[in-house]
N, CA, C and O atoms as CSV, one atom per row, in Angstrom:
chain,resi,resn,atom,element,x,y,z
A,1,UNK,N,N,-20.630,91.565,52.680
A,1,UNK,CA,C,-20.510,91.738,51.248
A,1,UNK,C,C,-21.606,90.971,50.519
A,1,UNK,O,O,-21.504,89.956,49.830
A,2,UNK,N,N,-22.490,91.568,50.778
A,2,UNK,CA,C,-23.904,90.603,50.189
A,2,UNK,C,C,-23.906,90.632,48.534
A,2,UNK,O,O,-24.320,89.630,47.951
A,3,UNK,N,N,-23.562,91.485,47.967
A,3,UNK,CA,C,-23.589,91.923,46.381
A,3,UNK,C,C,-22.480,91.054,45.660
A,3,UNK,O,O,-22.989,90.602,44.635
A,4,UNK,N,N,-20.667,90.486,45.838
A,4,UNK,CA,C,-20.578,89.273,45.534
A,4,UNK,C,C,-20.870,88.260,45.523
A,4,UNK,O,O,-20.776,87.456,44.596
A,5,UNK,N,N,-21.401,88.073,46.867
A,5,UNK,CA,C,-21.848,86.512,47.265
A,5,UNK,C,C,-23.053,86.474,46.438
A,5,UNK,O,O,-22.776,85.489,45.754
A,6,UNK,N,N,-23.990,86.792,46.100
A,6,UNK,CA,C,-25.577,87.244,44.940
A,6,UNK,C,C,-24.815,86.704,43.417
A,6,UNK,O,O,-25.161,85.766,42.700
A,7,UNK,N,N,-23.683,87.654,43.240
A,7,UNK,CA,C,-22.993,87.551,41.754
A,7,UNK,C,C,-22.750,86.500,41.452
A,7,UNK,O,O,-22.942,86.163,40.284
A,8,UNK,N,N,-22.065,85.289,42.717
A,8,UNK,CA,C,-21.833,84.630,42.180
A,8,UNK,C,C,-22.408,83.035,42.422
A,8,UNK,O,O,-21.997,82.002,41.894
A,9,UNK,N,N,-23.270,83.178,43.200
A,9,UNK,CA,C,-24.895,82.468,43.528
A,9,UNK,C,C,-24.982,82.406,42.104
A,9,UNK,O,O,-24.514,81.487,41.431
A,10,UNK,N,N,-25.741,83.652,41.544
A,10,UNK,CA,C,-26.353,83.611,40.346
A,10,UNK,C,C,-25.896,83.197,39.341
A,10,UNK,O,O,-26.733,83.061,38.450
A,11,UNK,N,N,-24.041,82.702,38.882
A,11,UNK,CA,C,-23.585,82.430,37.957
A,11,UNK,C,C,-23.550,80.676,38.184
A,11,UNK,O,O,-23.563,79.859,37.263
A,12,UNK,N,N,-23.510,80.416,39.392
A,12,UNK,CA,C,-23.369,78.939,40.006
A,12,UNK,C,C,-24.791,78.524,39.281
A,12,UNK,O,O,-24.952,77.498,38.620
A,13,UNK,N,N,-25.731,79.472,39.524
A,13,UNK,CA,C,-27.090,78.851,39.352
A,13,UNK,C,C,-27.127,78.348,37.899
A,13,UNK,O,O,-27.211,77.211,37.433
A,14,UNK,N,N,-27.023,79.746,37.251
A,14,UNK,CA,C,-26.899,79.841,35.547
A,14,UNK,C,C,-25.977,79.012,35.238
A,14,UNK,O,O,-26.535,78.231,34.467
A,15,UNK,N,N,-25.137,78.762,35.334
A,15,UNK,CA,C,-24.230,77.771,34.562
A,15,UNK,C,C,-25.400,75.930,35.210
A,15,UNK,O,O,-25.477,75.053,34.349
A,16,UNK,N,N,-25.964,75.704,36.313
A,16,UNK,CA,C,-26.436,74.649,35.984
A,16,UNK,C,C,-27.345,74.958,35.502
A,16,UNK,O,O,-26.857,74.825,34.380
A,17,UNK,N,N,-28.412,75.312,35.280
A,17,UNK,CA,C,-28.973,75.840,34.402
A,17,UNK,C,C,-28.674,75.293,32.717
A,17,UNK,O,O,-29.293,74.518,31.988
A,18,UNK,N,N,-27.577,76.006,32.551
A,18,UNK,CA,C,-27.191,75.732,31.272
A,18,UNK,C,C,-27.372,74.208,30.816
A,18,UNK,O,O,-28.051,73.716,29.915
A,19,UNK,N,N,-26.086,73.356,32.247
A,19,UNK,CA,C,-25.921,72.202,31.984
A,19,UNK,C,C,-27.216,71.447,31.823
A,19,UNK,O,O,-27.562,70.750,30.868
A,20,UNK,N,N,-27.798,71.689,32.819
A,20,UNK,CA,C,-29.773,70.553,32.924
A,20,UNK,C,C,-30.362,70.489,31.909
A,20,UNK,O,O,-30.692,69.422,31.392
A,21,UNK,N,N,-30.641,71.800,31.363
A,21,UNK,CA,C,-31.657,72.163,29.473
A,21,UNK,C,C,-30.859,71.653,28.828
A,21,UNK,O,O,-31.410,70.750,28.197
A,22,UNK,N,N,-29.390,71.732,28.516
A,22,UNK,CA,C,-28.768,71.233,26.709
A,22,UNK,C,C,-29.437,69.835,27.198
A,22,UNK,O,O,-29.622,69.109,28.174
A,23,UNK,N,N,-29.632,69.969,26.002
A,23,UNK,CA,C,-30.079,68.526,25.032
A,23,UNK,C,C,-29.203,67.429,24.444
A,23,UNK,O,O,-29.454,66.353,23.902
A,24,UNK,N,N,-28.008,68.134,24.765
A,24,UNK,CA,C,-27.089,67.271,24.143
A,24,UNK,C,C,-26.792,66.506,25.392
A,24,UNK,O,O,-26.797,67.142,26.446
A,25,UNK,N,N,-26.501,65.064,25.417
A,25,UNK,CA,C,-25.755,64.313,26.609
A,25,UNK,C,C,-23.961,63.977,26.140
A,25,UNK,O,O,-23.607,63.799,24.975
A,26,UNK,N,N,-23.178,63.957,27.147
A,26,UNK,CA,C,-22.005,63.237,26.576
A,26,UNK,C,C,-22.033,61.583,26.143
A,26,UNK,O,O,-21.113,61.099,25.484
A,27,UNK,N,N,-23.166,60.807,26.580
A,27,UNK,CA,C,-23.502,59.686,26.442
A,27,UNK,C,C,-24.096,59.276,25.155
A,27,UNK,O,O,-24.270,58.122,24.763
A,28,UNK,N,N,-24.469,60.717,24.368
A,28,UNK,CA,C,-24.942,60.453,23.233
A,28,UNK,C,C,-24.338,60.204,22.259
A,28,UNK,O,O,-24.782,59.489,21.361
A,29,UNK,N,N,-23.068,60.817,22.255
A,29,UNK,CA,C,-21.509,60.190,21.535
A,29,UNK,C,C,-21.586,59.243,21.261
A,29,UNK,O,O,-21.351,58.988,20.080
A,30,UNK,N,N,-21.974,58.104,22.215
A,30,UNK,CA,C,-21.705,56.640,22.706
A,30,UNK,C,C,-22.435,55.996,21.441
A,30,UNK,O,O,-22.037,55.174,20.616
A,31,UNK,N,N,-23.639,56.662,21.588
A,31,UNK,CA,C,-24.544,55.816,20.368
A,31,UNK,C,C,-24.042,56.245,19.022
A,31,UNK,O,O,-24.029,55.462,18.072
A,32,UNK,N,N,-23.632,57.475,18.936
A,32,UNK,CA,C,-23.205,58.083,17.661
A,32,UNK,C,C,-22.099,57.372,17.057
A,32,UNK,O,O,-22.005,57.702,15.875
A,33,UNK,N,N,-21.118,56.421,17.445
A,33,UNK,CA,C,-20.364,56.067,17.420
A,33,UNK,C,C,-20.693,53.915,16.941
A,33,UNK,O,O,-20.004,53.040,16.417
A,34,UNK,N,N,-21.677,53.967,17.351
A,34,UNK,CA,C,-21.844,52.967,17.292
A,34,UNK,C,C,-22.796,52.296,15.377
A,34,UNK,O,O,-23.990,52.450,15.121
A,35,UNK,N,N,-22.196,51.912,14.842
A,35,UNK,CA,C,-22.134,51.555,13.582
A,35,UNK,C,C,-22.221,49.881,12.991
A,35,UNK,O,O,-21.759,49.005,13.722
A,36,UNK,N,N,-22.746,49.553,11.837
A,36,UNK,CA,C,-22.826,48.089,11.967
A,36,UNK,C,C,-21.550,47.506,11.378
A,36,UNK,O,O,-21.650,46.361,10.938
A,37,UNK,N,N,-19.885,48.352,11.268
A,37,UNK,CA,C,-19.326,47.409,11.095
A,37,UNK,C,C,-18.948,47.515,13.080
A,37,UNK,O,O,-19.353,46.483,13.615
A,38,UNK,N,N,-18.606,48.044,13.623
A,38,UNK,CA,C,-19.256,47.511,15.006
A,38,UNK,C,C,-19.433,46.477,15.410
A,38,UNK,O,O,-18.479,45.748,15.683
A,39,UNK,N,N,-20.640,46.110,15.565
A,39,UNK,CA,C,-21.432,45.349,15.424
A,39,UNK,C,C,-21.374,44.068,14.743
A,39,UNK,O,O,-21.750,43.001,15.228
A,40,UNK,N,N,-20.930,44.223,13.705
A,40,UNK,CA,C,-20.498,43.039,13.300
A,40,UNK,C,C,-18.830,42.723,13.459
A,40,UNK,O,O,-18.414,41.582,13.262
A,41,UNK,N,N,-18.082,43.630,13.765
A,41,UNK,CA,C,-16.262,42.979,14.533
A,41,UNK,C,C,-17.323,42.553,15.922
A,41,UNK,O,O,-17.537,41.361,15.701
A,42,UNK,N,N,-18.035,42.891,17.135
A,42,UNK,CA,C,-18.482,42.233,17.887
A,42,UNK,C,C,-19.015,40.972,17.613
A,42,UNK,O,O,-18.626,40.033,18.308
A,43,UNK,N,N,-19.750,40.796,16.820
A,43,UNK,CA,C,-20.888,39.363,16.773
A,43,UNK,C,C,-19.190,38.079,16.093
A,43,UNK,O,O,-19.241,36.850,16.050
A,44,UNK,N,N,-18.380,38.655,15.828
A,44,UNK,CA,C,-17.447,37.782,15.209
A,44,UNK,C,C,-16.264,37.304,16.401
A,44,UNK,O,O,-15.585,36.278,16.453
A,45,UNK,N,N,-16.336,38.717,17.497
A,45,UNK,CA,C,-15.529,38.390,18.657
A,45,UNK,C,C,-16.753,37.635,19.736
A,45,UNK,O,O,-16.501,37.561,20.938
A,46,UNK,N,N,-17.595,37.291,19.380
A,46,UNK,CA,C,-19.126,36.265,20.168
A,46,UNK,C,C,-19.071,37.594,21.432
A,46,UNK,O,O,-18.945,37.371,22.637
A,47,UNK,N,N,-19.170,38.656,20.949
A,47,UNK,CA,C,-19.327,39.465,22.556
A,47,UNK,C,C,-20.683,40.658,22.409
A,47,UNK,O,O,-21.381,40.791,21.403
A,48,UNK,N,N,-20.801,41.373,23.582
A,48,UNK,CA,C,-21.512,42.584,23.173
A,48,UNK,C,C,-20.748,43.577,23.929
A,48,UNK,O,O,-19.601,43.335,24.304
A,49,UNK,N,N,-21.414,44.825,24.196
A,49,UNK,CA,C,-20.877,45.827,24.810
A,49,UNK,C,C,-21.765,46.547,25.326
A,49,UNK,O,O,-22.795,46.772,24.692
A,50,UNK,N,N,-21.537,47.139,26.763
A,50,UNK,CA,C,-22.578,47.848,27.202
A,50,UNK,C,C,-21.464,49.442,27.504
A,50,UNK,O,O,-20.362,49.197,27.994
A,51,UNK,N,N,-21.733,50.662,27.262
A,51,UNK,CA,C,-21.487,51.771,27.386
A,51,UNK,C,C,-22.598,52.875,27.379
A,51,UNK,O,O,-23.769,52.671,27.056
A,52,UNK,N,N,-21.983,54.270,27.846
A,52,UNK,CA,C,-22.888,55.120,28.617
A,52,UNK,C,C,-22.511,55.358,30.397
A,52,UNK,O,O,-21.443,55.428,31.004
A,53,UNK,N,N,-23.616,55.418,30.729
A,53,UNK,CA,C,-23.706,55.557,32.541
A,53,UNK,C,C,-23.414,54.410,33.174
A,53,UNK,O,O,-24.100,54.639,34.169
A,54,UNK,N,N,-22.994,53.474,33.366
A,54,UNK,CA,C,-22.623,52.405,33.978
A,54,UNK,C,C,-21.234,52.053,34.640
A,54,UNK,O,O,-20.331,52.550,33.966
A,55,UNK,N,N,-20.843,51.479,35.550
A,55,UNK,CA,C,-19.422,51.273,36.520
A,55,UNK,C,C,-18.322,50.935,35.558
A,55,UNK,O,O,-17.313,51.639,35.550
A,56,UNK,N,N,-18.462,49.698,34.578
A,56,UNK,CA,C,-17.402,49.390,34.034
A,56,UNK,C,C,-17.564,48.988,32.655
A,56,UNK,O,O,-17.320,47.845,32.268
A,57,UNK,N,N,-18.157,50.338,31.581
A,57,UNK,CA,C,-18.334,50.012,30.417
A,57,UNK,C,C,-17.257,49.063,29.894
A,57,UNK,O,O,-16.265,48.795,30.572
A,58,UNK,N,N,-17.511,48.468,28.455
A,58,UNK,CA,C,-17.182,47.997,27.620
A,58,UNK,C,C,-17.688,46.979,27.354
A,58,UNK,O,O,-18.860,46.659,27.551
A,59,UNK,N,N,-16.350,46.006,26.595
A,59,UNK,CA,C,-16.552,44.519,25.877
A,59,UNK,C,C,-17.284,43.080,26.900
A,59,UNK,O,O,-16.559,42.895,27.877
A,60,UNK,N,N,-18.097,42.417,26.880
A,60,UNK,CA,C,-18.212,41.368,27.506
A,60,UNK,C,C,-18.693,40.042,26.620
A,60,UNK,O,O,-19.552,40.131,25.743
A,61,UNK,N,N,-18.051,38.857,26.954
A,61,UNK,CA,C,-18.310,38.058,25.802
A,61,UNK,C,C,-19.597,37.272,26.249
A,61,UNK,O,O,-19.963,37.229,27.423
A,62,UNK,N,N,-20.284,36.623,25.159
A,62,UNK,CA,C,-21.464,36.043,24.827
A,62,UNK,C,C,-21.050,34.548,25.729
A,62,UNK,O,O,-20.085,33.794,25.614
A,63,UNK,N,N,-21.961,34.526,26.432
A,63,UNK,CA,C,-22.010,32.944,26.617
A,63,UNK,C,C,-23.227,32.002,26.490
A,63,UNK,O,O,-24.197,31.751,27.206
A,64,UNK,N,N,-22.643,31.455,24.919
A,64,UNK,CA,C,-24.221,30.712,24.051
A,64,UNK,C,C,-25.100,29.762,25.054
A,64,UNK,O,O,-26.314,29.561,25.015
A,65,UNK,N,N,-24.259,29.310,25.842
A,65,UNK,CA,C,-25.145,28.342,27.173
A,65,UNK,C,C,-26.220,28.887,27.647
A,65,UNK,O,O,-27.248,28.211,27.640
A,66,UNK,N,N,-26.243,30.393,28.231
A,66,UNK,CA,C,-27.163,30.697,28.894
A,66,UNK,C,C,-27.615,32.122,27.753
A,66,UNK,O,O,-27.064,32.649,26.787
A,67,UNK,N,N,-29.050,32.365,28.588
A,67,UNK,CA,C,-29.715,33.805,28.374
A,67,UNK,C,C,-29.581,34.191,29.034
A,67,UNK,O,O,-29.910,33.849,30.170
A,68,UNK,N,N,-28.665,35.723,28.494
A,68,UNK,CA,C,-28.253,36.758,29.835
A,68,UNK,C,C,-29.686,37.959,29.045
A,68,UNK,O,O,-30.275,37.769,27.981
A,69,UNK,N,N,-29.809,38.710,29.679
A,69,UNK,CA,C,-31.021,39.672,29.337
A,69,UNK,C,C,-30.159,40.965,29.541
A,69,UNK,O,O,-29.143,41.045,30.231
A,70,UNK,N,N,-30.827,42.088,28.720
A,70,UNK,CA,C,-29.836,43.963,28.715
A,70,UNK,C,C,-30.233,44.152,30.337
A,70,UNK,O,O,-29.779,45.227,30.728
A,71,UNK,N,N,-30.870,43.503,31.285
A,71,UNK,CA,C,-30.743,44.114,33.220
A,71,UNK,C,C,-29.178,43.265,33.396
A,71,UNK,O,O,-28.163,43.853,33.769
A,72,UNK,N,N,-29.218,41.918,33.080
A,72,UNK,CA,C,-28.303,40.597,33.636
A,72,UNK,C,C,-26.824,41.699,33.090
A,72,UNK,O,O,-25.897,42.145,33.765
A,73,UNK,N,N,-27.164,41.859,31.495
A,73,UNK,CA,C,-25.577,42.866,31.095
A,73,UNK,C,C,-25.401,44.052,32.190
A,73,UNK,O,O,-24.313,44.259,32.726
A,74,UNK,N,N,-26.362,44.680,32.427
A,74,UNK,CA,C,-25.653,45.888,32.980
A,74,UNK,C,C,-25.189,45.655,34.188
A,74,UNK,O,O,-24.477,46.446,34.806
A,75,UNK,N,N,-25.625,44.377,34.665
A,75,UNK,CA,C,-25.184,44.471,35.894
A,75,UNK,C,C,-24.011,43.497,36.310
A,75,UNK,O,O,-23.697,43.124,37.441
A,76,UNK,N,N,-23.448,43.185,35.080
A,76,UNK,CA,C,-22.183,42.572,34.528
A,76,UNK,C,C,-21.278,43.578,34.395
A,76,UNK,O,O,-20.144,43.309,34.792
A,77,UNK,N,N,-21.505,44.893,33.851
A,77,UNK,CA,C,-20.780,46.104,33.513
A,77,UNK,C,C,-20.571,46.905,35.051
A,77,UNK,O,O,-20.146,48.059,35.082
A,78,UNK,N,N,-21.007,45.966,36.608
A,78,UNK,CA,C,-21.282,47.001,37.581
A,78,UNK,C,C,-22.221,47.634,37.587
A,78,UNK,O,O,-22.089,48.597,38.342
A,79,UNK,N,N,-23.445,47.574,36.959
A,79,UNK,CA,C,-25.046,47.740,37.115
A,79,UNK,C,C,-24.575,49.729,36.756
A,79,UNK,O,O,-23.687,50.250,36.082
A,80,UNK,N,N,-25.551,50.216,37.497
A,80,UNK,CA,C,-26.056,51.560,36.673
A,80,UNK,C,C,-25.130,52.759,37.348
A,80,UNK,O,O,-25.406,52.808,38.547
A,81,UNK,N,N,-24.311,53.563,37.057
A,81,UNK,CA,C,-23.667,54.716,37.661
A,81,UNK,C,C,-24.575,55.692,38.101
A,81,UNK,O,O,-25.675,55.671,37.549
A,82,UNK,N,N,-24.391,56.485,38.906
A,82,UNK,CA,C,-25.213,57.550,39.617
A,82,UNK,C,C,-25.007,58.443,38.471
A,82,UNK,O,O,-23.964,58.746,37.891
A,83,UNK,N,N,-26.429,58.859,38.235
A,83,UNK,CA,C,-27.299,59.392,37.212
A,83,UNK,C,C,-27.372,59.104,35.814
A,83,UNK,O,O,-27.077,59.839,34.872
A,84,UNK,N,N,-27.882,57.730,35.810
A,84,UNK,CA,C,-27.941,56.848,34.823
A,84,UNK,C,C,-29.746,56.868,34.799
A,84,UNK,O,O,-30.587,56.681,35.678
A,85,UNK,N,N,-29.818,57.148,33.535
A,85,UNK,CA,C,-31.445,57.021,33.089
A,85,UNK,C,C,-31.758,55.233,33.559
A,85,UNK,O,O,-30.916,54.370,33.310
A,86,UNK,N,N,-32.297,55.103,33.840
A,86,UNK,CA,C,-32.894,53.579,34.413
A,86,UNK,C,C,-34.399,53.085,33.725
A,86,UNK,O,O,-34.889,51.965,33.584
A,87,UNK,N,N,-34.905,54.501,33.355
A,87,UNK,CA,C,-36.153,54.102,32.660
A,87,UNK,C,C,-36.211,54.029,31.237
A,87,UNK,O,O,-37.334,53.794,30.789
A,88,UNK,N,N,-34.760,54.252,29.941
A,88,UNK,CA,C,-35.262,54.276,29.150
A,88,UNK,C,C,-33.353,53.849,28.653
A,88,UNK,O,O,-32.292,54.461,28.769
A,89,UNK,N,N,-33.766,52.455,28.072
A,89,UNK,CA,C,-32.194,51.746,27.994
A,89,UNK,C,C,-32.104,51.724,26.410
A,89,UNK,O,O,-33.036,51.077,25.931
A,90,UNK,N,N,-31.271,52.232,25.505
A,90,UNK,CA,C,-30.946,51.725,24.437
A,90,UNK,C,C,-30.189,50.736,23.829
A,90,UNK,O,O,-28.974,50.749,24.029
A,91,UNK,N,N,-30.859,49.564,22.866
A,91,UNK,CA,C,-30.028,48.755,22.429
A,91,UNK,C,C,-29.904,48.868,20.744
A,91,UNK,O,O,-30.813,49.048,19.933
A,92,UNK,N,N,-28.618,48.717,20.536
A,92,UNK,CA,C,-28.693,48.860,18.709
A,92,UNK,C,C,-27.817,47.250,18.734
A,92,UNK,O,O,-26.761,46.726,19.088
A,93,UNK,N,N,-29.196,46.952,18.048
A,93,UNK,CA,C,-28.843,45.350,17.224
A,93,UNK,C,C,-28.968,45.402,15.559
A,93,UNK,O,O,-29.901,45.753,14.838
A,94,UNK,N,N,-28.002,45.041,15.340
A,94,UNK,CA,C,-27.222,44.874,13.493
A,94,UNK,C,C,-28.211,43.963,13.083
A,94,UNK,O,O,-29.031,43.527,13.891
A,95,UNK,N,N,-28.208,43.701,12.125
A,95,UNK,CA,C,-27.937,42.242,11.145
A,95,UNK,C,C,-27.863,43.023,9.529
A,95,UNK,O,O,-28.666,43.793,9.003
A,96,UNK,N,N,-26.818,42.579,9.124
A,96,UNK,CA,C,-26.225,42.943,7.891
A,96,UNK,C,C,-26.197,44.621,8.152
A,96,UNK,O,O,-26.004,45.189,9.227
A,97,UNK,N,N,-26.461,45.254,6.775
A,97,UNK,CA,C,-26.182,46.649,6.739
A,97,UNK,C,C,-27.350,47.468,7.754
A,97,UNK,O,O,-27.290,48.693,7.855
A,98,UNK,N,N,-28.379,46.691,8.469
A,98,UNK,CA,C,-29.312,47.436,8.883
A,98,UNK,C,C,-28.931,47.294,10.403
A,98,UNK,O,O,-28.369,46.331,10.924
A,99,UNK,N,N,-29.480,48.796,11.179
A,99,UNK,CA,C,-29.406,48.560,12.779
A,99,UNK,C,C,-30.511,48.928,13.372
A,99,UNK,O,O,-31.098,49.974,13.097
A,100,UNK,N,N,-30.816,48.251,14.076
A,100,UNK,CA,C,-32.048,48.452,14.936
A,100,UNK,C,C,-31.814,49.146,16.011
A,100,UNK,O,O,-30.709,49.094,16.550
A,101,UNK,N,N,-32.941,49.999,16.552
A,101,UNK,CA,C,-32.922,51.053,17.506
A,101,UNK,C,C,-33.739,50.933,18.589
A,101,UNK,O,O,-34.686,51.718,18.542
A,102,UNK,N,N,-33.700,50.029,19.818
A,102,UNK,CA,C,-34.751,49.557,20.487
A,102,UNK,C,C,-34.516,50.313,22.001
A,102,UNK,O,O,-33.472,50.558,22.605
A,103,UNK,N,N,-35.551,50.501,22.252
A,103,UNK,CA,C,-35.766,51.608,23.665
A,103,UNK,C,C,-36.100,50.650,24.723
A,103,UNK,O,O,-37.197,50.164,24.444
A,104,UNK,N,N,-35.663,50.191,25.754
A,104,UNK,CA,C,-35.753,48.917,26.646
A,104,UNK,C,C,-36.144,49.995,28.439
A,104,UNK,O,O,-35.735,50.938,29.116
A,105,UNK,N,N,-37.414,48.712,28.360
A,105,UNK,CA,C,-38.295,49.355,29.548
A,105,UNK,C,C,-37.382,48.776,31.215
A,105,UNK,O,O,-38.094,47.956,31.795
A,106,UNK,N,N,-36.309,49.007,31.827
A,106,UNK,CA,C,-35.995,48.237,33.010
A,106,UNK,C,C,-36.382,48.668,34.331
A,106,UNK,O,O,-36.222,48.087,35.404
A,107,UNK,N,N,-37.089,50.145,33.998
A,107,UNK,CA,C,-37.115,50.685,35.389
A,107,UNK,C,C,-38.947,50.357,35.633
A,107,UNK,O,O,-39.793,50.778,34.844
A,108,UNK,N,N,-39.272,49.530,36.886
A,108,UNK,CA,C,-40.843,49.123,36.845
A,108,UNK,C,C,-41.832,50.827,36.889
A,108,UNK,O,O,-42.908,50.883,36.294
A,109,UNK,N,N,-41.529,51.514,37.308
A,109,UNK,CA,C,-42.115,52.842,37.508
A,109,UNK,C,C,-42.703,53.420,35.747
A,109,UNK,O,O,-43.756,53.907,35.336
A,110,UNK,N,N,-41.431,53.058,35.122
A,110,UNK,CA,C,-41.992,53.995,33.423
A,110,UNK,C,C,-43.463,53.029,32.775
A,110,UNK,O,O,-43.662,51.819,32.667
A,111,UNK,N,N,-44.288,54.239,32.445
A,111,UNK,CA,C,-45.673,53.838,32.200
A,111,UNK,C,C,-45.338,53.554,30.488
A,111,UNK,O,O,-46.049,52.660,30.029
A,112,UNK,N,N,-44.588,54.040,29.718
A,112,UNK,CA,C,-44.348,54.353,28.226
A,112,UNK,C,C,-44.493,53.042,27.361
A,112,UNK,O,O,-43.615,52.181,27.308
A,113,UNK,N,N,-45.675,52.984,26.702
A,113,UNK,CA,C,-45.616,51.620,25.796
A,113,UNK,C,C,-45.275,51.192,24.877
A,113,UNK,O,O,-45.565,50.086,24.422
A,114,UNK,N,N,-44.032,52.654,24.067
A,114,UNK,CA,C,-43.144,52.169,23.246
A,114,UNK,C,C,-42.021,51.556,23.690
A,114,UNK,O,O,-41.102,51.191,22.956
A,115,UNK,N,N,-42.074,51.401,25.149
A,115,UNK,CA,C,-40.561,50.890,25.565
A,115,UNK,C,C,-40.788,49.424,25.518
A,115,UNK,O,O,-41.916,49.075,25.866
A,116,UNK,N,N,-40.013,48.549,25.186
A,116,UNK,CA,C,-40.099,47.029,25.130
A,116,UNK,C,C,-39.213,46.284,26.631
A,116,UNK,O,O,-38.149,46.682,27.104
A,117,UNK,N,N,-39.773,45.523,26.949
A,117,UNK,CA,C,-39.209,44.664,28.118
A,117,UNK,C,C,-38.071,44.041,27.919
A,117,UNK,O,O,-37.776,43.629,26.797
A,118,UNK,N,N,-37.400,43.910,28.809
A,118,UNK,CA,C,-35.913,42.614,29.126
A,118,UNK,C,C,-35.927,42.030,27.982
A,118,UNK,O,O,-36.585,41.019,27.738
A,119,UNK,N,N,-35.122,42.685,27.107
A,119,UNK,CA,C,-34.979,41.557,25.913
A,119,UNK,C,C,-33.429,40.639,26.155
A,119,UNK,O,O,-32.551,41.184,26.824
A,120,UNK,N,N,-33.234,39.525,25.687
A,120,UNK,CA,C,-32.111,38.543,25.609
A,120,UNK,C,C,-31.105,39.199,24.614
A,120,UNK,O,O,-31.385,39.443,23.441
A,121,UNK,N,N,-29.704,39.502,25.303
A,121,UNK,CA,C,-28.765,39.218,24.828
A,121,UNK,C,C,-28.213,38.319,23.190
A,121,UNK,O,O,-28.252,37.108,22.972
A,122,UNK,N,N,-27.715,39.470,22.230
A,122,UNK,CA,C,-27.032,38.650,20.791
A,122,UNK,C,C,-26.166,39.143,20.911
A,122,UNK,O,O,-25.861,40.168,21.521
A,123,UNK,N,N,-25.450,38.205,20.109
A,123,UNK,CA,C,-23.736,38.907,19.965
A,123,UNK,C,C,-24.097,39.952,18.799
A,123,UNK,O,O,-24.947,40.142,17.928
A,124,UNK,N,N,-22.712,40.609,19.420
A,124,UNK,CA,C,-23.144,42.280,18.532
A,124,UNK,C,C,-23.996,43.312,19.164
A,124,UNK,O,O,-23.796,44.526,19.214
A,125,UNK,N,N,-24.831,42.725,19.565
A,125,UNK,CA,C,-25.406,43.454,20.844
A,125,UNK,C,C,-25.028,45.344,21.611
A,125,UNK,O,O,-25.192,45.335,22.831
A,126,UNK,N,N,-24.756,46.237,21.256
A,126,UNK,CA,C,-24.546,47.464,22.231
A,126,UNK,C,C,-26.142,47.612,23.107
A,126,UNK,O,O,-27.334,47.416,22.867
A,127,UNK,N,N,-25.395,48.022,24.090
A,127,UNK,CA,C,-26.461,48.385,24.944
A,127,UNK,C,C,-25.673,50.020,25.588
A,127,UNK,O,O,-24.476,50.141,25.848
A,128,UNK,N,N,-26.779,51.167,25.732
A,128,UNK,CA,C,-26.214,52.250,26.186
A,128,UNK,C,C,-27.291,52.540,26.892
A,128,UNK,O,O,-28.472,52.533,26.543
A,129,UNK,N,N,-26.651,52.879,28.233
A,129,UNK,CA,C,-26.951,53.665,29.060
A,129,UNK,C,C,-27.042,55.472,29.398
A,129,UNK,O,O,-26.030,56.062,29.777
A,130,UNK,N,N,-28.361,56.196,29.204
A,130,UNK,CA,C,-28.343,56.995,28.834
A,130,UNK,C,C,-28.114,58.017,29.842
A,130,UNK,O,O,-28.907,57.676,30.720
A,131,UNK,N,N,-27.511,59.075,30.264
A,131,UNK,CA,C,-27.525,60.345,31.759
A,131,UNK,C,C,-29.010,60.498,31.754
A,131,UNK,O,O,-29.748,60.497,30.769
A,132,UNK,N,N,-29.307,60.619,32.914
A,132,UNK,CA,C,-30.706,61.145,33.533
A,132,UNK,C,C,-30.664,62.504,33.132
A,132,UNK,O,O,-29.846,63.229,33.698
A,133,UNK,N,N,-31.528,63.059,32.104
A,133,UNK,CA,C,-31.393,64.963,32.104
A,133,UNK,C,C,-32.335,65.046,33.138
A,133,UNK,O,O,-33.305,64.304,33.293
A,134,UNK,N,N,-31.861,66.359,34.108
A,134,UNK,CA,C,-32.178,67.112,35.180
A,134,UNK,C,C,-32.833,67.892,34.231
A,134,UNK,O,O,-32.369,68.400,33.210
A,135,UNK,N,N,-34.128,67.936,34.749
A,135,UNK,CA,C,-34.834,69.511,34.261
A,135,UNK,C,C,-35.190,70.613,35.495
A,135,UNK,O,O,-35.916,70.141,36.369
A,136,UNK,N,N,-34.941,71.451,35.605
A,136,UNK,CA,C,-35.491,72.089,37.305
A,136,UNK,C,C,-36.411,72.788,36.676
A,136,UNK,O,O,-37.187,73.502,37.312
């Protein structure tokens, strides 16, 4: 029966297909969601949060003693889930009504010189981990 098995090859294919091109990620929620009163209930609970692709998103608190860096967080959260972008980390840092949108370089391979290096940990702090889009 070569003519089902083809039919439905081709719908297996097409539907990833579909999934690889949208542009949309479910991880992008993550940031969409993220706001400076946020941000500021975090910086008041002394914590940050890392969500997205990672083992054990959420809350983790600040500890003013040391500098933890957005690699040291994620790998506080259980480091990076399988198919977690590694080369291009987002952090949104508050202060007052404004949020900053910083693109963090962790993977040594990305050549990109808008991405900024290991920056240190603030309370208030989100860090998101973005899905790797598959392009075939």
């Amino acid at each position: 029966m070569p003519g089902p098995m083809n039919n439905h090859a081709s719908i297996l294919i097409y539907a990833v297909l579909c999934f690889a091109l949208t542009s949309c990620s479910p991880y992008d929620e993550h940031e969409a969601k993220v706001t400076t009163r946020m941000i500021n209930r975090l910086r008041n609970e002394n914590a940050y949060m890392v969500t997205g692709v990672v083992v054990k998103p959420g809350k983790y608190p600040v500890d003013m003693s040391k500098e933890i860096k957005v690699s040291q967080a994620i790998q506080q959260a259980g480091g990076f889930a399988q198919f977690a972008n590694k080369s291009r980390v987002i952090l949104r840092r508050g202060t007052g009504s404004y949020m900053q949108r910083l693109f963090i370089k962790l993977d040594k391979k990305s050549t990109s010189m808008t991405l900024m290096p290991d920056p240190v940990i603030r309370m208030g702090d989100v860090i998101i981990v973005e899905e790797l889009k598959l392009i075939f």
